[in-house]
MIDREN-476454 format. One record per residue (C-alpha): x, y, z. Coordinates in steps of 0.5 Angstrom, whole numbers, padded with zeros to 4 digits, always signed. Layout:
BEGIN
XYZ/...
***
This chain:
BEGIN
+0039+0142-0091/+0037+0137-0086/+0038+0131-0089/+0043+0128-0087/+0049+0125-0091/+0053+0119-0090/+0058+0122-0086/+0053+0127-0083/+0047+0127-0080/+0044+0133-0078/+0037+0133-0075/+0032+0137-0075/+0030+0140-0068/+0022+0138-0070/+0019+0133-0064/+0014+0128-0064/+0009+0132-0061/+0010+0137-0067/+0008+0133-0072/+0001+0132-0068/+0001+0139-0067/+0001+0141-0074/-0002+0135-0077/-0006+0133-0072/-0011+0139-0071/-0015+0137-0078/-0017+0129-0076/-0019+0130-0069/-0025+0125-0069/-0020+0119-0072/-0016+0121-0065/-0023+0121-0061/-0025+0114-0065/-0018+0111-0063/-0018+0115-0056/-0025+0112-0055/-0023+0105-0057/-0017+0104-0053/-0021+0107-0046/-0026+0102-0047/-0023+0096-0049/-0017+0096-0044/-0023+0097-0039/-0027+0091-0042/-0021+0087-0041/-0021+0088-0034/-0028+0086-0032/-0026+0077-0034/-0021+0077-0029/-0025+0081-0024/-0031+0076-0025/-0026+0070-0025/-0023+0072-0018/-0031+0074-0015/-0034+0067-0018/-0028+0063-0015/-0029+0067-0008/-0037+0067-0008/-0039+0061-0012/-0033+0056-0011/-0031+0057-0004/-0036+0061-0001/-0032+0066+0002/-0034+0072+0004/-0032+0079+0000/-0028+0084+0002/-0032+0090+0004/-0028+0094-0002/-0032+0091-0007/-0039+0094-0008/-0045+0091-0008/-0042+0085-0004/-0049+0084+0001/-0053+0083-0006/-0048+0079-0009/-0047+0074-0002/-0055+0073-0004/-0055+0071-0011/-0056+0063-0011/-0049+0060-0013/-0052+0058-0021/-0056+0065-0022/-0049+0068-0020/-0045+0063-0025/-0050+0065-0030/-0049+0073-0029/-0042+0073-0029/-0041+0069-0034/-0047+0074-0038/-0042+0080-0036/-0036+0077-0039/-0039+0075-0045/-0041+0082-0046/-0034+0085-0045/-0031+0081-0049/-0037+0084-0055/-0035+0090-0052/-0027+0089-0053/-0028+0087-0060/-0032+0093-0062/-0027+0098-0059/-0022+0094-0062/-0025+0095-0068/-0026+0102-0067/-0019+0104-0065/-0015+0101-0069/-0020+0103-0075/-0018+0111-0071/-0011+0110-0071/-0010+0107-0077/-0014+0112-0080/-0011+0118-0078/-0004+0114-0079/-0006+0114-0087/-0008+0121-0088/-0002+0124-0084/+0002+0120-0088/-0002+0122-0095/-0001+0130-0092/+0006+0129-0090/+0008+0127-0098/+0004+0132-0101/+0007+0137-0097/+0014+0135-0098/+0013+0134-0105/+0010+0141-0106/+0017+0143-0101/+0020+0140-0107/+0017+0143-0112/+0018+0150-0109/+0025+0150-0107/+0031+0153-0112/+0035+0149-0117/+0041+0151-0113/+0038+0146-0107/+0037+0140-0113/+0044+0141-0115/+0046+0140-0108/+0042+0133-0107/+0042+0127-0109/+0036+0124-0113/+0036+0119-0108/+0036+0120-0102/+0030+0126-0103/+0025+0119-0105/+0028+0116-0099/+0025+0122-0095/+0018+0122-0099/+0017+0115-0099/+0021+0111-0094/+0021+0117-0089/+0014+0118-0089/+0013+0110-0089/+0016+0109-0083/+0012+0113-0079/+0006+0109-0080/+0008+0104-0075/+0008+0109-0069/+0002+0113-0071/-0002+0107-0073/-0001+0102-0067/+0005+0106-0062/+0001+0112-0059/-0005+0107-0058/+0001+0102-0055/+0002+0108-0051/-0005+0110-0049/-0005+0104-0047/+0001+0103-0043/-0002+0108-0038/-0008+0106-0037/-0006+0100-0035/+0000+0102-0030/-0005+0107-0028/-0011+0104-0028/-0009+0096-0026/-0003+0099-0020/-0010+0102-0017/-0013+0097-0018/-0007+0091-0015/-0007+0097-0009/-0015+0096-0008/-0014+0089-0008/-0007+0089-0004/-0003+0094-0002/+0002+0090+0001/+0003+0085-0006/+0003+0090-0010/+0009+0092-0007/+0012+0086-0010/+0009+0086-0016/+0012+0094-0017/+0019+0092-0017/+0021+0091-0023/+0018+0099-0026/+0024+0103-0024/+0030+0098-0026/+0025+0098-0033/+0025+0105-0034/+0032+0106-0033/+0033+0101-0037/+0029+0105-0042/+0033+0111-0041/+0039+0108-0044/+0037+0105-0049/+0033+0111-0052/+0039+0114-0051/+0044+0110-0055/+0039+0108-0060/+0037+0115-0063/+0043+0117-0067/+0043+0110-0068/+0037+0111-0072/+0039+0117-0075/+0046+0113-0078/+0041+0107-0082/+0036+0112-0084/+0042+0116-0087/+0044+0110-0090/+0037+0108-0093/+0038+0114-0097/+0045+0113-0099/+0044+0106-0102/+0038+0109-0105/+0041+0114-0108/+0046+0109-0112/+0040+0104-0113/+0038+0110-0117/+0043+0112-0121/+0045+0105-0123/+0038+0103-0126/+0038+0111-0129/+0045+0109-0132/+0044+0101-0135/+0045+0103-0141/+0051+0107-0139/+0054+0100-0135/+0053+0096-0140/+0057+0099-0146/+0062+0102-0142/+0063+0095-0138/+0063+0097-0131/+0058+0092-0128/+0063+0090-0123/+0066+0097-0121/+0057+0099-0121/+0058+0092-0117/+0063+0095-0112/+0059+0101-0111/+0052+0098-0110/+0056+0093-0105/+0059+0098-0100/+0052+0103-0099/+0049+0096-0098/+0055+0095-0093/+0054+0101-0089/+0046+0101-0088/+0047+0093-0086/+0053+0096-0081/+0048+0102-0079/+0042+0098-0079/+0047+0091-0075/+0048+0097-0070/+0041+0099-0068/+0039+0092-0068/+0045+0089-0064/+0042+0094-0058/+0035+0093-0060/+0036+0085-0058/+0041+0086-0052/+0034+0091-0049/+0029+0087-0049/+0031+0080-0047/+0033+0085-0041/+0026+0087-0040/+0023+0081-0041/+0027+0077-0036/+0026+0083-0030/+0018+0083-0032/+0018+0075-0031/+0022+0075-0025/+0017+0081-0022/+0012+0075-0024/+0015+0070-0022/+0016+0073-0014/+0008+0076-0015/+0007+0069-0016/+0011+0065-0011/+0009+0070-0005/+0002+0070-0006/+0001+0062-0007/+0005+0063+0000/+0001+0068+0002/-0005+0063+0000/-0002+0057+0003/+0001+0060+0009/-0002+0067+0011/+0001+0074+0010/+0009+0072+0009/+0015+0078+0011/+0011+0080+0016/+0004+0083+0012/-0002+0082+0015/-0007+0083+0010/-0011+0077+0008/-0011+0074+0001/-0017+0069-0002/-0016+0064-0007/-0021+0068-0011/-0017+0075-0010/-0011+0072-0012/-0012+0069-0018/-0016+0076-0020/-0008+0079-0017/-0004+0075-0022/-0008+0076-0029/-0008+0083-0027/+0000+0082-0026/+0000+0079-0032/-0004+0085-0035/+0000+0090-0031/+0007+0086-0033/+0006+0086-0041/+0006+0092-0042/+0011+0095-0038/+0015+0089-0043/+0013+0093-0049/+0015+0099-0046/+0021+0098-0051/+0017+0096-0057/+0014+0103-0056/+0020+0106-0055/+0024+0103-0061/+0018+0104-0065/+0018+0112-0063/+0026+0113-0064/+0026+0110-0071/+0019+0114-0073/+0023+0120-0070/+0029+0119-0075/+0025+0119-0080/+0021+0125-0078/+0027+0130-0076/+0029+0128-0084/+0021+0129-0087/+0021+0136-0082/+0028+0137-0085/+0025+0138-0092/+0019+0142-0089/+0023+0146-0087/+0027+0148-0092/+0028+0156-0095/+0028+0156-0103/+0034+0161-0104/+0028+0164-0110/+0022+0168-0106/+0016+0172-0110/+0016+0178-0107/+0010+0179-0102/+0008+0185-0108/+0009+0180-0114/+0004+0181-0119/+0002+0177-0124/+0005+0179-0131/+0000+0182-0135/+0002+0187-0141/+0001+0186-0148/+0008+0190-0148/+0013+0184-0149/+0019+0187-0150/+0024+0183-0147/+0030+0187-0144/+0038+0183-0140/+0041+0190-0137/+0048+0190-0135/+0046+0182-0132/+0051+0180-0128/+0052+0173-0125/+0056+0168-0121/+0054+0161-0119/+0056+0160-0111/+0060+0153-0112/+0065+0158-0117/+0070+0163-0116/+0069+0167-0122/+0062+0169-0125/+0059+0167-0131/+0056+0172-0134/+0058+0179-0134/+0055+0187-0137/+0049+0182-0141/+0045+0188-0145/+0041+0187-0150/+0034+0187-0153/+0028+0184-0157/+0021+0185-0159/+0016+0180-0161/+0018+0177-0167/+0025+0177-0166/+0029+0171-0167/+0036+0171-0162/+0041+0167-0164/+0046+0165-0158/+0052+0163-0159/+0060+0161-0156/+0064+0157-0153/+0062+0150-0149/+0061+0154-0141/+0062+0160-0144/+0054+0162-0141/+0048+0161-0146/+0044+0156-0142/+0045+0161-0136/+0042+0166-0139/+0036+0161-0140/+0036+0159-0133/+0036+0167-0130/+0031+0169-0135/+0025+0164-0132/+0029+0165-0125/+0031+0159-0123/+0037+0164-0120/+0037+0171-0119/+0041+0176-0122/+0047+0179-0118/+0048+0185-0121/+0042+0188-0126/+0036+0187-0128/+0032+0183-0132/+0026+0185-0135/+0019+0184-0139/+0015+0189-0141/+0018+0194-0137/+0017+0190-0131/+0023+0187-0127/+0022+0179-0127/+0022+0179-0120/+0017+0183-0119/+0012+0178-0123/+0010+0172-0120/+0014+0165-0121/+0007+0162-0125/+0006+0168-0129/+0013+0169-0132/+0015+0162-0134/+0007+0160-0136/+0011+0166-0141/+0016+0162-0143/+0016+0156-0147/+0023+0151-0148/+0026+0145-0150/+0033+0144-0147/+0038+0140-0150/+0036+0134-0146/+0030+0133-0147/+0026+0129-0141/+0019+0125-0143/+0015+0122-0138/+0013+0116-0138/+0006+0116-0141/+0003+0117-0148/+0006+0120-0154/+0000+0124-0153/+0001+0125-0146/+0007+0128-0146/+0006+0133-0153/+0000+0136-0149/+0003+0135-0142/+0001+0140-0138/-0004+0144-0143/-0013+0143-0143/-0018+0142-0148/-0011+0141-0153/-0015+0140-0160/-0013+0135-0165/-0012+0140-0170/-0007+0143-0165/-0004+0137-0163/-0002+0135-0170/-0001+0142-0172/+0004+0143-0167/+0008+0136-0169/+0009+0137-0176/+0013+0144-0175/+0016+0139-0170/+0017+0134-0176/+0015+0128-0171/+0008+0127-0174/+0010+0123-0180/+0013+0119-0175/+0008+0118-0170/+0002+0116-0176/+0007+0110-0177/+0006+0107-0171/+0000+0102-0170/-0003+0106-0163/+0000+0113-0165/-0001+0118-0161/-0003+0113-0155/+0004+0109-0156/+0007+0108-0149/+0014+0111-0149/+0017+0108-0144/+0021+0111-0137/+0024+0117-0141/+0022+0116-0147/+0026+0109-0147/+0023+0107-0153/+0024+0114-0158/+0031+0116-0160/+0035+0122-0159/+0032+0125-0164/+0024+0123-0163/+0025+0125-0156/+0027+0132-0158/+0022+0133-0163/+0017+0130-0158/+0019+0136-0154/+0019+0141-0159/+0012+0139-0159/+0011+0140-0154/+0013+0146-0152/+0009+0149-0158/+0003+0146-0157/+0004+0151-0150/+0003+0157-0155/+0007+0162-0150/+0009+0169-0152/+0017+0167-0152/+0020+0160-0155/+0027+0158-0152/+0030+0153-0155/+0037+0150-0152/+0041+0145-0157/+0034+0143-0158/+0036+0139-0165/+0043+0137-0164/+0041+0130-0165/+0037+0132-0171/+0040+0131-0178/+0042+0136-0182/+0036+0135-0187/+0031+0134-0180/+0034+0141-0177/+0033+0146-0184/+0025+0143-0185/+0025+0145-0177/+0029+0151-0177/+0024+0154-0182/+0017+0152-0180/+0019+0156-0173/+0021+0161-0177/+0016+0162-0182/+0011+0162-0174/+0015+0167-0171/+0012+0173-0172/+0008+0173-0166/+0013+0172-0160/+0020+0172-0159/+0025+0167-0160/+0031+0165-0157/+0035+0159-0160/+0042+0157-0157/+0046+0153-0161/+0053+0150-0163/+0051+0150-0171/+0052+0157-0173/+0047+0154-0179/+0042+0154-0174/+0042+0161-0173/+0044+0164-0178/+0038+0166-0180/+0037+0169-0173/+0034+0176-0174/+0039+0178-0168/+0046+0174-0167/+0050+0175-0160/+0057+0172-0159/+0058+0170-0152/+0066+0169-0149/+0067+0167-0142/+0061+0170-0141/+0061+0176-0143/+0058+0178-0151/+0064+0180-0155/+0060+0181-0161/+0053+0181-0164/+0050+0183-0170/+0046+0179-0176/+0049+0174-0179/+0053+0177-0185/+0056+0183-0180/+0058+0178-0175/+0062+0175-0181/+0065+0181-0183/+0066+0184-0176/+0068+0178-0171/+0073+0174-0172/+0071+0169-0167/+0065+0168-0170/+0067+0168-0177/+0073+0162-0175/+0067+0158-0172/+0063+0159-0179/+0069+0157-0183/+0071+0151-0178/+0064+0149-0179/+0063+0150-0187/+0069+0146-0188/+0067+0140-0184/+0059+0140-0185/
***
C-alpha cells in the first residue's frame, strides 16, 4: 500500500488536479460562488487607486488625462467637488462590492473545502472497511488514523483559501501588469524585474520541499502510531513498569517528526525572506525611478510622461501586483504539504482488497444449511509452511462442533476462512451446497454469528453494544439473550442497567462481563451458525457450565461451532475434531475420542487432574 513508513515513502502518482477531478464535479456551484467571488472582488479592489490617481490629476492639479482613459472629455467637465463627490460614491460602493464578494468566495471555497474533506474520510473509511485482514495485519492502527484524520485535514488549508490565493495570483499578474502596461509601459518594465528571479525561485523550493513534506507526514503517522498503542497498553505500562522505556519510544517518534518537520521548515524560512526582499526591492526601484520620473521627467532614456496622480495610481497597483507575487510561495507550501498528504489519502483509495465478491455473487438464500470444509488448504503468506492441511468435514443444523488442539495448530483459521476474511488455497468451503465464494460478502457473514477470545466492546451502552448492529431488538429478546449469557443478573444490579456507560472498550467490565456482553451479542444476532472462539475462557467453571448449557439446550436450529482449550467445554459437542499442525488427526464424539486419540485422551486426563 501507499502509505509510507519511516524509512520509506512511497507516494501515490494522484495529482492535485485528480482530486478536483473526482471530487469536484459534484459542487460546481461552490466553485462558481468562489470563482465568482474572487473575480469581483479582485476587480473591486482596483477601482480605489484608479479613482485616487484620477482625483489627484483632475481635481487637485488640474491635469489633462491621457487619451487612454475613457470618458476623459466628460470627466474634464465635471466641477472639481461633483468630481470629488462621485469618486468618492464610486470607491465606497466598490469597497461594499469587495466586502460582498469576500463573503461570497470564501463562503464557496470553504464550503467546497468542507465537503470535499467529509466525502474524502467516508470514502477512505469505506476503502477501509473493504480491505482484506491481511492489509490490517501489515499496518499500523496509527498511522491509517493519521490518514483519516490528519491527512484529510491538511487539505483544507489549500482547498479553502489556496486555490483562491491562486485565482488570485493570476488575476493580478494578469489583469494589473495589463493595467501597469496601460498606465506605462516603460515603468512597468522596471516593476516586472523581480518576476523571474521569484519563479526560479519558486521551482526550487518546490523541488526541495515536496519529499520534505512527505518525510514529516510519514512521521506524523509514526508518532501517532506509537501515541496509540501506548494509551491502548497503559494498564500494560504501568504493571509491567516501563514508563521510561514507553518514554524512550515516544520521545524518538517525536524526535523524527520534529527532525522531518525542522527540515521542511528550515527551507520553508530561508524561501520566503528571499521573495520578500526581491519583491521589496522591485518596489523600492518602481518607486525611487518614478518619483524621479515625476520630479525630473522620463529618467534611462524613456520618453513617456508620468503625472502625479498616474504615479500614485502606478505604486498602489505595484503594491497590488508585488504582494501576491510574494505569497507565491505561501501558495506553493500550502500545495506541496496539501500534495503529501493527498498522495497518502489516494494511496489508501487506491488500494485492492486481496478478497473480491465475484461479479456473479448471489446472496445466500437456501434453507439448506448444510456446512461442508472439503480438502481446505491453506497458508498464511508471512509463513513457510501451511497452516491447515486436507480439512474435510461436515455439519448439519443442530450440530455442535467442538474444535480442539494444540496453541497454532489451526482452529481460529478455520473461522477466518469460514466468513473469508481469507480465501482457501486449495478446496472449497461450501453452504448449502453453494461454494462460499460464490455468495456475497454481507450475506454469508450476516449467516454467522461470533464471539472470539478477545472480545472487542464499543465504547456506548451495555445496550448498545448487546443490540450493536441489530434494529427494532425487543426487550424480550434482549433480556432473553443476556440470561443465556448469564450477564443479566449482573446487569440488573447496576443503577443505569442497560444504559450503564461501559468505557473505551468496555474498560469498566471484567474479562468475564465483557465475554459475556459479547456473547450477548452474538445471540441476539439470531444467525443460522453460531461460532464461539475461547469465548468463556475468563468465565469460572460454575459460569462456564450454566453457560455452556443454556447453548446447548437452543441448539436445535443452527449450527455451532466452539473452539476451546477446556475439553469440558466441548465435551458434550455432538461432533469433536482434533487438529495437529494443522491437520485433523482425530474426530469423533467425546467417548471415542477417549478411546481412539491418544492426544486427545492425554489432554483430558491433564486437564482432569488439574481441574
Amino acid at each position: 500500500m501507499n502509505i509510507p513508513s519511516e524509512k520509506n515513502t512511497p507516494l501515490s502518482s494522484t495529482s492535485m488536479l485528480d482530486l478536483y477531478t473526482r471530487y469536484g464535479a459534484n459542487h460546481h456551484f461552490h466553485i462558481f460562488c468562489g470563482v465568482f467571488g474572487t473575480l469581483l472582488g479582485r476587480f473591486s479592489s482596483l477601482l480605489p487607486a484608479f479613482f485616487l490617481g484620477l482625483s489627484i490629476d483632475l481635481i487637485f492639479f488640474n491635469q489633462d488625462l491621457p487619451p487612454s482613459y475613457i470618458f476623459s472629455t466628460q470627466l474634464k467637465s465635471i466641477p472639481p467637488l461633483s468630481a470629488l463627490i462621485l469618486f468618492s460614491g464610486i470607491i465606497v460602493l466598490s469597497f461594499l462590492v469587495g466586502a460582498f464578494s469576500m463573503w461570497l468566495g470564501d463562503r464557496g471555497w470553504n464550503a467546497f473545502a468542507q465537503e470535499i474533506q467529509h466525502e474524502l474520510r467516508i470514502d477512505a473509511y469505506n476503502a477501509l472497511q473493504n480491505l482484506s485482514m491481511n492489509f490490517f495485519e501489515d499496518s499500523r492502527t496509527g498511522e491509517l488514523l493519521s490518514i483519516i484524520n490528519n491527512d484529510v485535514n491538511q487539505l483544507e488549508d489549500f482547498l479553502s483559501t489556496s486555490f483562491s490565493d491562486a485565482i488570485r495570483l493570476v488575476i493580478m499578474v494578469i489583469g494589473v501588469g495589463f493595467i501597469l502596461f496601460l498606465l506605462n509601459p516603460e515603468l512597468t518594465l522596471i516593476a516586472m524585474l523581480p518576476v523571474p528571479v521569484i519563479a526560479i525561485l519558486a521551482y526550487l523550493f518546490m523541488k526541495n520541499i515536496h519529499p520534505k513534506y512527505a518525510e514529516m507526514r510519514s512521521s506524523v503517522g509514526g508518532l501517532t502510531s506509537r501515541l496509540e498503542d501506548n494509551l491502548s497498553g497503559i494498564e500494560v505500562i504501568n504493571t509491567e513498569s516501563t514508563k521510561p522505556y514507553e518514554n524512550n519510544r515516544v520521545s524518538n517518534s517525536s524526535t523524527m517528526y520534529y527532525d522531518t518537520n525542522w527540515a521542511a521548515i528550515s527551507t520553508r524560512i530561508k524561501f520566503f525572506p528571499m521573495v520578500t526582499i526581491i519583491t521589496g526591492i522591485g518596489f523600492v526601484l518602481t518607486f525611487a525611478v518614478g518619483g524621479i520620473w515625476v520630479l525630473s521627467g522620463p529618467p534611462l532614456g524613456f520618453t513617456r510622461p508620468l503625472t502625479p496622480g498616474n504615479f500614485v495610481t502606478f505604486v498602489i497597483y505595484v503594491q497590488q501586483f508585488v504582494w501576491p507575487i510574494a505569497q507565491f510561495g505561501q501558495i506553493v507550501n500550502t500545495y506541496q504539504r496539501a500534495k503529501a498528504s493527498n498522495s497518502r489519502i489516494f494511496g489508501l483509495l487506491e488500494e485492492s482488497p486481496s478478497i473480491v465478491e465475484s461479479p456473479l455473487a448471489v446472496n445466500f438464500s437456501t434453507d439448506d444449511m448444510t456446512l461442508r470444509f472439503d480438502e481446505v488448504y491453506f497458508q498464511y503468506p508471512s509463513l513457510d509452511a501451511p497452516v491447515l492441511k486436507d480439512i474435510s468435514f461436515q455439519l448439519e443444523k443442530g450440530d455442535i462442533l467442538g474444535v480442539v488442539g494444540a496453541s497454532g495448530s489451526g482452529k481460529t483459521t478455520l473461522i477466518k476462512l469460514l466468513a473469508r476474511l481469507y480465501d482457501v488455497d486449495r478446496g472449497s468451503i461450501s453452504i448449502g451446497g453453494k461454494d462460499i465464494r460464490e455468495v456475497t460478502l454481507h450475506s454469508l457473514r450476516n449467516l454467522l454469528a461470533h464471539v472470539s477470545q478477545d472480545s472487542y466492546l464499543f465504547s456506548g451502552t451495555l445496550r448498545e453494544n448487546i443490540e450493536y448492529g441489530q434494529k427494532n431488538v425487543t426487550e424480550d429478546q434482549l433480556i432473553k439473550a443476556t440470561k443465556i449469557a448469564q450477564i443479566h443478573d449482573f446487569i440488573s444490579t447496576l443503577p443505569e442497567g442497560y444504559d450503564t456507560q461501559i468505557g473505551e472498550r468496555g474498560v469498566t467490565l471484567s474479562g468475564g462481563q465483557r465475554q459475556r456482553v459479547a456473547l450477548a451479542r452474538a445471540l441476539i444476532k439470531d444467525s443460522p451458525i453460531l461460532i464461539i472462539d475461547e469465548g468463556t475462557r475468563y468465565l469460572d467453571t460454575e459460569t462456564e457450565s450454566l453457560i455452556r448449557e443454556s447453548i446447548f439446550n437452543s441448539s436445535s436450529d443452527r449450527i455451532t461451532i466452539i473452539i476451546s482449550h477446556r475439553l469440558v467445554s466441548v465435551s458434550h459437542s455432538t461432533k469433536l475434531i482434533v487438529l495437529d499442525e494443522g491437520g485433523i488427526v482425530a474426530h469423533g464424539t467425546h467417548e471415542k475420542l477417549l478411546q481412539n486419540s491418544s492426544l486427545y485422551a492425554s489432554l483430558w486426563e491433564s486437564q482432569s487432574t488439574h481441574s
